[in-house]
N, C-alpha and C positions, 0 to 999 in steps of 0.2 A: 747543742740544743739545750734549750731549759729543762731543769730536770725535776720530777716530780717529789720531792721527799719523802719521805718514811715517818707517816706518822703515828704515834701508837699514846691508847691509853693506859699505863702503866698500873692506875690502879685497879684497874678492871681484867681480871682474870680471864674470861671470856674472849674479851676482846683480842687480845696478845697469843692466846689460844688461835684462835680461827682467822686471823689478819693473811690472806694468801700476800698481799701487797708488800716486795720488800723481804720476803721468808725464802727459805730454801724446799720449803713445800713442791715449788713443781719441778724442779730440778730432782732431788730424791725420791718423789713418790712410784715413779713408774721401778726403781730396784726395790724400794719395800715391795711394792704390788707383787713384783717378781718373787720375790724371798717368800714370803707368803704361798703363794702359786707352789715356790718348791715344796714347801713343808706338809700343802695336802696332797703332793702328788707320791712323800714317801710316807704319810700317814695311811693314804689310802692302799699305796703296797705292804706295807705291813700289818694291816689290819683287817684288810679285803683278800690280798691275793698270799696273804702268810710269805711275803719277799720280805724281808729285812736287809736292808741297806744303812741302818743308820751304824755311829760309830761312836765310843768312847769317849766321855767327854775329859780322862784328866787330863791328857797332852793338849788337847782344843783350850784348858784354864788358862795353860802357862802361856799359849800365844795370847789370849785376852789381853793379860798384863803386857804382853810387849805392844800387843795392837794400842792399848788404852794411852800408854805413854808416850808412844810415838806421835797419836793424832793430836794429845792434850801440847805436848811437846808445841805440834805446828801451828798451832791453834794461837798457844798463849805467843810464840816467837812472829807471826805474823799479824799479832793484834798489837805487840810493843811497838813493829815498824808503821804501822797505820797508825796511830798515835803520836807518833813521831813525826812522820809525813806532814799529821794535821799542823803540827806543832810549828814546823818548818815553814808548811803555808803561809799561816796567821804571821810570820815573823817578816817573811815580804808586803803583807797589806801593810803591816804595822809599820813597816820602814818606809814605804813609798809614801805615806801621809807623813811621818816624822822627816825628811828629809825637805819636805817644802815644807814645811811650818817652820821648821828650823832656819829654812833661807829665809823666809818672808819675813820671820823678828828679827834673825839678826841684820837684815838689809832695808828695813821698812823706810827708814830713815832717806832713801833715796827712792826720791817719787816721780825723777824724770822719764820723759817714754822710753829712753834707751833700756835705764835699769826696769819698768815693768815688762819690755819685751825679753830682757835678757830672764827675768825667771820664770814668765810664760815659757822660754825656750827650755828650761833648766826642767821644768814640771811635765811639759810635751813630752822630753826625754824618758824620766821618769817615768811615767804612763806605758808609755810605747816598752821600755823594759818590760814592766810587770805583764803587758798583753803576752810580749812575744816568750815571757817565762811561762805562763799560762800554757798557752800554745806550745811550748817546747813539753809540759808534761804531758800534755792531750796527746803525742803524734801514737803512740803505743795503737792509741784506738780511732784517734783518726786520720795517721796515715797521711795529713796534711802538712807540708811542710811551715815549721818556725818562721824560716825565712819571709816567706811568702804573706804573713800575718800584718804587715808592715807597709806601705807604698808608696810613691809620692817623693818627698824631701826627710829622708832620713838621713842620721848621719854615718850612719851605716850603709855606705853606696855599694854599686852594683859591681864597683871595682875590687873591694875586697870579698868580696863574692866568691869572686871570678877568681881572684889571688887564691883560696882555699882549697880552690880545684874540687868541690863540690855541688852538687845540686838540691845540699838539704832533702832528699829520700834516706835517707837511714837516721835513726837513731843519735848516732855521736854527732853528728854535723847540726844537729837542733840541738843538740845542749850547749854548740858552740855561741849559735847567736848569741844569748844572752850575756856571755862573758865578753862579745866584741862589741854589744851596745853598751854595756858598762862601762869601757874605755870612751864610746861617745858622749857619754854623761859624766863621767870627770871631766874630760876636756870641755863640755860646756859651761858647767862649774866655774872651773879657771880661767874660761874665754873673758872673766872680766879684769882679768889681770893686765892681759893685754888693751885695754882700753878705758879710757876714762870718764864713763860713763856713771860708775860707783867709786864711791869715795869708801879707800881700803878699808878693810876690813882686818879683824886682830888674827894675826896666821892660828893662832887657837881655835878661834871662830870657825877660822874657814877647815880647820881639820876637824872641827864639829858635825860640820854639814857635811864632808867628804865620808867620816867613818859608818856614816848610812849608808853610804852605796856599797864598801867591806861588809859590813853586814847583813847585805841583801846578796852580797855573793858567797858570802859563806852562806845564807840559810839556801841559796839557790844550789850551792854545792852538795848540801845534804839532801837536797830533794834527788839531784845525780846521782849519788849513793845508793839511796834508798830504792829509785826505778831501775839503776841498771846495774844491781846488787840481787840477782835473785836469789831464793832461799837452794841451798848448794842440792847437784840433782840426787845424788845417792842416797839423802834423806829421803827426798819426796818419793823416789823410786820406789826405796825399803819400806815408806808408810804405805805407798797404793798396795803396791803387791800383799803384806800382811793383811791392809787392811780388806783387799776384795778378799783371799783365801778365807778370813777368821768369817767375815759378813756370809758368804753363801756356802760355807761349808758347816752353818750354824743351824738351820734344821734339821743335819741328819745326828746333831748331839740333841736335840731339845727334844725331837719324837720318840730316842734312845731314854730318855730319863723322865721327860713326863709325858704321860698318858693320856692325857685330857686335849682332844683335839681343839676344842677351841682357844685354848690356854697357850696352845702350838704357836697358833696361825698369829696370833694377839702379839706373843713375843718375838716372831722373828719380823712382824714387821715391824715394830716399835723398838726394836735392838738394829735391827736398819737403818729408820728414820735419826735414832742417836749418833752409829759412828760415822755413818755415811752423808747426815748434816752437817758433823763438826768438821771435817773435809770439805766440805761446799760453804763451810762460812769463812775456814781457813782461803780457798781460791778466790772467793767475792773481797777479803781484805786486800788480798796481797796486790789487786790492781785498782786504788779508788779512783782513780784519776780517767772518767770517763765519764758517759751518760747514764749508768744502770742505779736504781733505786737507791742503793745503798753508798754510792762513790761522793766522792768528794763536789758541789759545787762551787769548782774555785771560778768559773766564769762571773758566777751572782755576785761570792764574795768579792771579788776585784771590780767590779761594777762601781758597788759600796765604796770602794776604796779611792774609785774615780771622782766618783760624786763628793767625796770628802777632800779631795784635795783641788777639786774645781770649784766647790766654797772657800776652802783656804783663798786662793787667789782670789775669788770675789771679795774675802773680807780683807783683806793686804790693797790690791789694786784696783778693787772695781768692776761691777757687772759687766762691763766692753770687755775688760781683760779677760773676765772670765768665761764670756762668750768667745770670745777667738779662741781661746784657748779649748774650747768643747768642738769650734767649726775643725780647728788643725788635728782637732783628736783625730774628729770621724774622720776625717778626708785621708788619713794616714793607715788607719785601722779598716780593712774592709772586707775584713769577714766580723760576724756577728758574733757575739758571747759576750763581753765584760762590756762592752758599750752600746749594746739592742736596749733601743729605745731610750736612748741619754738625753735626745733631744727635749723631747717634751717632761720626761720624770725629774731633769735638771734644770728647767727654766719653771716649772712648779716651784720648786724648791726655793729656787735663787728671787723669785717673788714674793714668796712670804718673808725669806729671810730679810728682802727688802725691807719691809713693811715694818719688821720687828726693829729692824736696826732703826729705820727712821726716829720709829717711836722711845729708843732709846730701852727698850725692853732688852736688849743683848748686849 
């Protein structure tokens, strides 16, 4: 589903302050609330009912330091692989656009209908990859099969499906599609080899346009890395545990050393909201690939990517071409995300571009 971004005014302090939209605010408010809650419950025994419970704070310093380093630890190590991710992303939108632009110049030269249906067919391919990579990151949280993203006349048939001995429910078996449509998209590639339709091409050339799709599986391989690489569990184990012990075992040092009951209440639930955010912004990295506020939209950006390579084909062969090439999309694609609403937001487009090109303005 389309997802709402995170917007924030950065100059304004306020703003960045009090934005619930996007924050880790209602996730950790209700253990500050609690932390809090503990700290007048042994201020008021200590002060009311002369119980003292609280306890020493030097040994409580030394786990700080270990609590601090461990969360700063996960924090910065799962914001390097979000970064990364993104990086990965961007490097398949950017390879599905480079790899038709690259067919279309070096092939422009052949305008018969065989050679424009063969790189409609070449660009379809290409599309249908990027959906069902998309889709292969999405299953974590939607659970929908890869496979299943695709329908119709692919080249990916139901036979090699059926050969894999899977049903595309887990995990591994979607990270397979996309390295088996990849092999359909070379071989369409070189389907012109087989026929004479395009007047050859310099085998340079053609290992030009091929080393985009290595590239889009190597960036597709680091995305597989990166999802089903989690951060090792003995870490995450050792941060929760330090870090819930050090969080609620911290008002009975702060009522031990200061006095001042409001000054209590103030820092443990603001020493809360600190180590117990950076934990909940560590968990919101480590999965962008989803619908929540702050995740990745690679559905929009691949949308984008659609749109850009179904003008390439308009400006190579032609708004017919490039319409059949939009009708074979959807008909292929039929679940929604990367191509909701292509129809009308890419014949907008493909009209003006008309109009520019007539004019000779492009």
């Amino acid at each position: 589903k389309p997802i709402r971004r995170v917007h924030f005014d950065g100059s304004s302090h306020i703003s960045v302050i009090f934005q619930i939209y996007g924050s880790v605010w209602p996730k950790v408010l209700p253990y500050c609330l609690f932390n809090s809650l503990l700290s007048a419950i042994i201020v008021w025994l200590k002060f009311e009912k002369g119980i003292d419970i609280t306890i020493k704070g030097e040994g409580h310093n030394f786990m700080g330091i270990l609590v601090s380093f461990l969360v700063v630890t996960r924090v910065k190590t799962t914001y390097a692989k979000f970064m990364q991710a993104r990086g990965y992303l961007e490097d398949t939108y950017r390879l599905s656009r480079q790899l038709v632009q690259d067919m279309c110049t070096l092939t422009k030269q052949n305008m018969s209908d065989e050679a424009k249906k063969w790189r409609r067919d070449v660009a379809l391919q290409t599309l249908v990859l990027l959906r069902i990579t998309m889709a292969a990151t999405e299953f974590s949280n939607s659970q929908k099969s890869a496979l299943d993203s695709a329908v119709g006349r692919t080249s990916l048939s139901k036979s090699i499906i059926r050969w894999s001995g899977k049903k595309g429910d887990d995990s591994t078996t979607n990270f397979r599609a996309p390295l088996l449509l990849a092999y359909a998209l070379r071989t369409e590639i070189l389907k012109k080899k087989n026929e004479s339709f395009i007047k050859a091409i310099n085998p340079v050339e053609e290992l030009f346009i091929l080393r985009n799709v290595d590239a889009f599986i190597s960036a597709f391989s680091g995305l597989d890395q990166l999802i089903n690489t989690p951060m090792p569990f003995p870490i995450v184990q050792m941060s929760r545990t330090f870090l819930v012990i050090y969080i609620f075992s911290l008002p009975f040092v702060l009522v031990e050393s200061i006095q001042h009951p409001i000054a209590v209440l103030f820092l443990s639930f603001f020493l809360a909201y600190g180590f117990l955010g950076l934990e909940a912004v560590a968990l919101e990295l480590s999965d962008p690939f989803g619908d929540d506020p702050n995740d990745f939209d690679q559905n929009g950006m691949a949308k984008v990517a659609i749109e850009d390579v179904c003008f390439t084909i308009y400006r190579c062969d032609g708004l017919e071409s490039a319409r059949d090439l939009r009708t074979m999309l959807a008909e292929k694609l039929e679940q929604e995300g990367a191509v909701n609403n292509i129809q009308t937001g890419l014949e907008m487009e493909m009209g003006l571009a008309r109009d520019l090109f007539m004019e000779d303005k492009i």
